[in-house]
N, C-alpha and C positions, 0 to 999 in steps of 0.2 A: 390482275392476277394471272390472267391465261398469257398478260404478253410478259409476264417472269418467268414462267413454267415453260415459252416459246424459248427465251435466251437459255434460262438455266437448264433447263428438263429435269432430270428425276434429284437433283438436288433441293429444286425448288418446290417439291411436291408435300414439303413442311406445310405449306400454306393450304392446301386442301386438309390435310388430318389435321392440324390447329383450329381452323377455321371451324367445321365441322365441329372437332369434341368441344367447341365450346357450346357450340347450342345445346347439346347434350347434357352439361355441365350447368347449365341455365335454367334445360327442363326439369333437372332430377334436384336439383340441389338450393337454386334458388328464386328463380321467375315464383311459387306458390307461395314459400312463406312469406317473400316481400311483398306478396298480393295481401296475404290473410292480417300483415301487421297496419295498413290500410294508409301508409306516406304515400306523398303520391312525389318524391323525390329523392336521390339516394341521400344526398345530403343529411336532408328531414330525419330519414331513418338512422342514419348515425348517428345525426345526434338528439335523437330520441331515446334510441336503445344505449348508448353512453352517456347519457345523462350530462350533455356537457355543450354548451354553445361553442365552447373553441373547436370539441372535437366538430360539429357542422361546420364549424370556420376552416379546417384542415382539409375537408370531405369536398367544399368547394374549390381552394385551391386546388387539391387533386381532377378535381372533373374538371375543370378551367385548362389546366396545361396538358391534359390528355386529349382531352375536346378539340381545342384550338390545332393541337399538331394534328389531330384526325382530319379538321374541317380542310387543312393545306392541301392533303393528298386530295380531296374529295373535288376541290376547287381549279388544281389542276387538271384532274380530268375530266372534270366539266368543260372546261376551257378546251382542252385537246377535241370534244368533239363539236363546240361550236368553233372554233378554228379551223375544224374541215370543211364543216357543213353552210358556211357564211363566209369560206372564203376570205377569211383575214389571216395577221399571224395570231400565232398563239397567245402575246400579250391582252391583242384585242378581243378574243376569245375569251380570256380571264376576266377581263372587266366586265362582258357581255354579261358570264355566267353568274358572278357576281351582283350585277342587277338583277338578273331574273329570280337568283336565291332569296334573294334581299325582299320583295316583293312577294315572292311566294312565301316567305316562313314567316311574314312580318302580319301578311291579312287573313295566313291560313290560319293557326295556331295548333294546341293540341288534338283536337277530333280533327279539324283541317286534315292535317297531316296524319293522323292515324287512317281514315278512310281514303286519301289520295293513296295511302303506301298501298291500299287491292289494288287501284287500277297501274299504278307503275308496276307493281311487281310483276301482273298478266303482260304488259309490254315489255318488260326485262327479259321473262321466259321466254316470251314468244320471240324476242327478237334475236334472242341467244342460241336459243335451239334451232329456232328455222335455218337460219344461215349454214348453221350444225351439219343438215342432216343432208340441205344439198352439196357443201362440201365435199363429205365424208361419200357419196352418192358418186362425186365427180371423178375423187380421188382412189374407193376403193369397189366400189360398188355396193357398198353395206350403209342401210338408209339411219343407221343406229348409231349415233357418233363412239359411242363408248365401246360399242363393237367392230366398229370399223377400225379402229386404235390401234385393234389385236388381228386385222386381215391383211389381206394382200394388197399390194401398190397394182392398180391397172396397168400403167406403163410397163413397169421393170416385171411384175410378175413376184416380187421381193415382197417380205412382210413389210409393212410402211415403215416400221420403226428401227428393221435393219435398211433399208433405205432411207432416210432417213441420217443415222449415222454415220452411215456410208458418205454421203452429199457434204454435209458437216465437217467430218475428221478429213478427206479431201483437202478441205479448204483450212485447215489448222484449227480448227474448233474440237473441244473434247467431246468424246460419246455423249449421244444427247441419253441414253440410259447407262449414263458414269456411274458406276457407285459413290457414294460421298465417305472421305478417309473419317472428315472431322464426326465421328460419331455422338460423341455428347453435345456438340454444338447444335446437333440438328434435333435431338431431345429436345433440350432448351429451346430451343426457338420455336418446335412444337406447340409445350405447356407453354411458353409464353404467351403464345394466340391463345390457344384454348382459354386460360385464366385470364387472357388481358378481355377476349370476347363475354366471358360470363360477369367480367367486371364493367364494363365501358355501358357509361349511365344513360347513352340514346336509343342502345338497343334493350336496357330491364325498363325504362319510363312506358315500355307499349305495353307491359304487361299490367299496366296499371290502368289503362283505360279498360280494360275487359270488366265484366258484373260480378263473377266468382270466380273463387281459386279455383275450383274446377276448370276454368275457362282459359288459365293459366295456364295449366296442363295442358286442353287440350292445345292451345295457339301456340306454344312452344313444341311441341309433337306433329303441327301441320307443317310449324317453317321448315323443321328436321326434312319432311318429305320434298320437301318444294328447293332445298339448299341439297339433298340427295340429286337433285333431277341437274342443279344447276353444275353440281363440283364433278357428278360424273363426267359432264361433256364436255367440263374446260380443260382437260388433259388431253382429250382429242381436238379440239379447236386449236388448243395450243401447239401443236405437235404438226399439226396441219398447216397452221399458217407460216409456220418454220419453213416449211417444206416448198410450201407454194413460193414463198420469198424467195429461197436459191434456186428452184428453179424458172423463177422470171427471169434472175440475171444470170443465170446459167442454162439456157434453154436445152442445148444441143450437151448435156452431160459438163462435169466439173472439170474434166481433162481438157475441154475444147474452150475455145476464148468467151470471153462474157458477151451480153451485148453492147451497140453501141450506145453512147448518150444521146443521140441524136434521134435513138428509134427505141426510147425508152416507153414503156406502158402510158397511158394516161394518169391513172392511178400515182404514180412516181410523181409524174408535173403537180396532180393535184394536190399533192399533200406538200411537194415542193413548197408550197405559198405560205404555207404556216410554218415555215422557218423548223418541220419536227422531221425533214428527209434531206439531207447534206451533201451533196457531191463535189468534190475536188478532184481533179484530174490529175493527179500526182508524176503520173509520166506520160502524158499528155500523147498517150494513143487513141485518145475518144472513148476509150469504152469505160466501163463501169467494174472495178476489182473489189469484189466484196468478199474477206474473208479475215482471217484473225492476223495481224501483223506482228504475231509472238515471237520474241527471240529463235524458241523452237523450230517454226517454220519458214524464218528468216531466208534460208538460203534458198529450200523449194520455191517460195517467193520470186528471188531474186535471178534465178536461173529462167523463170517465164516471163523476165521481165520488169515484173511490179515491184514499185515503191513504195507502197504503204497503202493500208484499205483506204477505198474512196468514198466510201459511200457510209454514210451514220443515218443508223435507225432509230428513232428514241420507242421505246419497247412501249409505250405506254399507246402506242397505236396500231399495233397488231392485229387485235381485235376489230377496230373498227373497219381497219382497209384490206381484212380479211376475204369479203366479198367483193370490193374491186379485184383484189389480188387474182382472184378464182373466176374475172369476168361473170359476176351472176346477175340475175336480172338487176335493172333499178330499183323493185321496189321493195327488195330483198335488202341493199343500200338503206333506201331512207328508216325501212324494219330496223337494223341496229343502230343507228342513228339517232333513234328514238331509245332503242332501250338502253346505251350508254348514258345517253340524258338522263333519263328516267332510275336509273340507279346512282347516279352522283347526285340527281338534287334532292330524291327522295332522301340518299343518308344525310346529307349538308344540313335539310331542313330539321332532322331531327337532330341532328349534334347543336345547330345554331338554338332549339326549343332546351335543348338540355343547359346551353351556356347562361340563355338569359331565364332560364326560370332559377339556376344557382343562384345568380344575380341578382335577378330581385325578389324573388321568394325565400331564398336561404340567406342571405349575404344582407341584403335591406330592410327585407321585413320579422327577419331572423335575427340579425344582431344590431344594427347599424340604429334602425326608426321601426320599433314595432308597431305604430299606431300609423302605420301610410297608410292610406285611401287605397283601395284595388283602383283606381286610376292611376295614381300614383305608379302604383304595381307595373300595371301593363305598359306606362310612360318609360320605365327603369329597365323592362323588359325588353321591350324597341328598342331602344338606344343601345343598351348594351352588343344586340343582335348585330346593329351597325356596324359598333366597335367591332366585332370577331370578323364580322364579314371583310371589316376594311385589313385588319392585321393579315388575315387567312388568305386575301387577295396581291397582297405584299409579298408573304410571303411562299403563295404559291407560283408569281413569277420568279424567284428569286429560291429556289426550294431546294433542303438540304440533301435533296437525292429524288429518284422519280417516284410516281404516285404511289406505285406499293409499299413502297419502301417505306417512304414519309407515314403511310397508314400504320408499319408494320414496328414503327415506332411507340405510336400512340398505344397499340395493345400492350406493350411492356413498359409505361408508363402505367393505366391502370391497371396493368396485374400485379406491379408491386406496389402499388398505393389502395385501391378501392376493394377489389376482392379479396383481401385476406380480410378488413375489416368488416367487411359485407358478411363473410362465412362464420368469421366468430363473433358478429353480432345473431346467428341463428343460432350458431351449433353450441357455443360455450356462455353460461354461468358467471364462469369466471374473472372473464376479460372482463375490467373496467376502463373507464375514462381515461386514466392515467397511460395502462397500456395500452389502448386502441390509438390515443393522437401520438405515444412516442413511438411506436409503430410502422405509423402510416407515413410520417415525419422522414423515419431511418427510412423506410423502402422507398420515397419518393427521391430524398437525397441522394440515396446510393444509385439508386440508377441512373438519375439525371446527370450525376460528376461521371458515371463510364461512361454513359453514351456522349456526353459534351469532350470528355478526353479523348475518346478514343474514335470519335467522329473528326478531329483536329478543330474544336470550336472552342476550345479551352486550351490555351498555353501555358506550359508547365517550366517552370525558371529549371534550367541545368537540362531540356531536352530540346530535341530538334522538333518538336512538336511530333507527339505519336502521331504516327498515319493510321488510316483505316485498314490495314492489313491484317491475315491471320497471325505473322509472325508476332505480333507486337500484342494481338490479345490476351491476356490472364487466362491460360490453360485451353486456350482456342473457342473462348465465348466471344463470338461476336455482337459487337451492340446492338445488334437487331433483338438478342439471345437473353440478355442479361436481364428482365424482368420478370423470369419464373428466379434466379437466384436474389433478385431485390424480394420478391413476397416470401422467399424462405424464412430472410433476416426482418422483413415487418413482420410475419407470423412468432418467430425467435425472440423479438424485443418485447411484443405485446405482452406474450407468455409469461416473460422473465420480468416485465416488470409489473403486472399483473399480481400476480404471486408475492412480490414483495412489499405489494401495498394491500389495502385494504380491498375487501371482497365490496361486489356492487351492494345499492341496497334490497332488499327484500324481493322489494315490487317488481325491478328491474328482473329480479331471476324470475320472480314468476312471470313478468311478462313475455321471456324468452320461454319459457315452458306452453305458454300460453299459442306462441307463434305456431311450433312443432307439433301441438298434437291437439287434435279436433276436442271440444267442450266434452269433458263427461272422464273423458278417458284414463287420464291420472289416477282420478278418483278409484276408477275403476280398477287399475293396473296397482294399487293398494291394497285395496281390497283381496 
């Protein structure tokens, strides 16, 4: 995330307010009642509260092709940092991280991995912020990353951030605090996260290991503080390592020539070897020309010489080569190192827990063979695990774009497939069976044919295959985008076809009454 917010800057800052209102959206709205109705799977609760085995058979696919594209991102950047850290390339890296996931989600299980997620999370923190604070230390003199954001550059004496895009636009890059034109698009993509976050079934299953709904509340109110602590400093991390980057290869200012290849950093060599730091020598004066090779800046370019940028950074390692970048101590190094680890296997293990408890809890022992042995169960559950781990590692060598992205996927996948069914399985009455699976059906279709068209994965007879471009998007939704307008049209169908069929039975609405409001109260609110 911080190496999107590094490339993109304030357009990329979607992902912090998305990210964020969805936990928000989780504590207020649904982490307690899916505590108090007592599934211990989203599947289960769909199709318990819809009264319907297909709608769980719907509820599974849904978390399966949301899961799966979540686990890609996760597995790539697992991969990205044991590919630094072990000194291979990036393939071998994947495969690394691949076994160790495989291993750990396979003998941890549910409590496993709820009580590992404390200690990862305290090495996440800790490895995120400390780097944070000597950075920012280095960089402005301000020990607070998030306030350091907003001071002065030591060097230039400049605010960092008009420094910053000073350094940047220099070199043909747009203001790194551009405003964004596409306005609605950045909405959307917004709610997207937030509804795809309060939707996606590996982060509501923790709140299901808690003892009460109370506990609910509070565990979704603690992460709020602890995902406060973490989103603040990745706009500064981010912004920082931007900065440290050109000015490695522009030491002596952006006017003056770069350095050479020859006397490049260590840091550069090191990441060199995982095949994720690219140098081509395009007009073969030794040194290193990193900057945007736009038509725009084409001629300024060319009047100094250069032929086209030489140097490719895959943004997915920003963060980790952060503190190389910044020369900090080593042990500050293996500090994030650890906690890159620690937040890709931590989420992997709980999406991989989500994929096979679908599988053989909702899918096997839900509609397939209700009478399987809980051996059985946990045999259906491994294997399955496998299966994801081995697709996820396919296809995170081979991935439809880099880590964020791929993640940023998966939340608009389930925000128009899980959470609208999730929301009117608490808040409406009304919704039946019929509307919840034709629903969840239209929002999962509709979004999977824009992102597959407009990603160019799907060829369209009479076109040149749409590109992933603004121009070509439907009113400038980009597919990242289009899952808050997929749950409009699952919300839309459910509604409409709800209404036109028969109300649930009796029980059902009281069980939904039942969910929302504590024993006694109804009665009382009658009275």
């Amino acid at each position: 995330m911080a190496g999107l917010i590094a490339a993109g800057g304030y357009a990329n800052s979607t992902f912090l307010m998305g990210w964020t209102g969805g936990y928000v959206l989780l504590a207020m709205l649904l982490a307690p009642y899916l505590r108090k109705f007592g599934k211990f799977t989203v599947p289960e609760f769909i199709g318990d509260r819809f009264y319907s085995k297909n709608a769980r058979l719907v509820a599974v696919i849904c978390l399966i092709v949301a899961s799966v594209t979540y686990v890609i991102g996760q597995m790539a950047g697992a991969g990205v940092a044991f590919s630094r850290f072990l000194e291979v390339d990036a393939t071998m890296g994947l495969i690394i991280a691949a076994v160790v996931v495989f291993v750990y989600a396979v003998l941890g299980g549910m409590k496993g991995i709820t009580y590992t997620q404390v200690a990862q999370y305290c090495v996440l923190i800790t490895a995120y912020t400390i780097p944070a604070v000597f950075i920012s230390l280095q960089l402005t003199g301000n020990a607070l990353p998030p306030l350091g954001l907003f001071s002065t550059h030591v060097d230039s004496g400049m605010p960092i951030l008009d420094k910053l895009n000073q350094v940047i636009t220099d070199l043909g890059f747009n203001e790194y605090t551009a405003d964004v034109d596409n306005k609605l698009n950045m909405v959307l993509f917004t709610l997207t996260l937030m509804i795809g976050t309060a939707g996606l079934p590996h982060v509501i299953i923790r709140f299901f290991t808690v003892p009460k709904v109370a506990d609910a509340r509070w565990s979704a109110g603690w992460a709020l503080v602890f995902i406060a602590l973490l989103y603040l400093t990745a706009p500064a991390v981010a912004s920082m390592a931007r900065l440290n980057l050109m000015t490695t290869i522009y030491p002596e200012g952006t006017q003056a020539e770069p350095i050479q290849y020859d006397e490049r950093p260590n840091w550069i060599k090191e990441w060199e070897v995982t095949g994720l730091i690219q140098f081509t020598d395009k007009n073969e004066d030794g040194r290193i020309q990193l900057y945007n090779d736009s038509p725009e800046f084409e001629s300024t370019a060319q009047a100094r010489g250069w032929e086209g940028n030489e140097l490719v950074v895959n943004r997915d390692i920003l963060v980790l080569a952060n503190p190389e970048i910044a020369n900090l101590p080593g042990w500050v190094i293996g500090l994030i190192a650890a906690g890159g680890l620690a937040a890709a296997l931590s989420t992997a293990a709980g999406l991989l827990l989500a994929i096979s408890s679908a599988v053989s809890h909702d899918l096997i022992k839900g509609s397939i063979n209700p009478n399987i042995t809980e051996k059985g169960e946990l045999m259906a559950a491994r294997i399955s695990m496998a299966v994801a781990i081995v697709v996820a590692t396919y296809l995170g060598a081979n991935p439809p774009g880099f880590a964020a992205q791929v993640v940023a996927l998966a939340f608009g996948i389930a925000a128009a497939s899980l959470f609208p069914a999730l929301m009117m399985g608490i808040f409406s009455k009304r919704v039946n069976n019929v509307g919840a699976i034709a629903g969840m059906l239209t929002g999962l279709a509709f979004t999977l044919t824009y992102i597959f068209v407009y990603k160019g994965w799907l060829f369209i007879p009479g076109t040149n295959n749409l590109a992933d471009t603004p121009e070509n998007w439907v009113l400038g939704i980009s597919p990242l985008s289009i899952g808050a307008v997929g749950a409009v049209v699952n919300f839309a169908v459910a509604f409409i076809v709800s209404n036109a069929t028969e109300e649930p039975p009796v029980e059902i609405q009281e069980l939904v009454e039942s969910v929302r409001y504590p024993r006694g109260a109804s009665q009382a609110h009658d009275h």
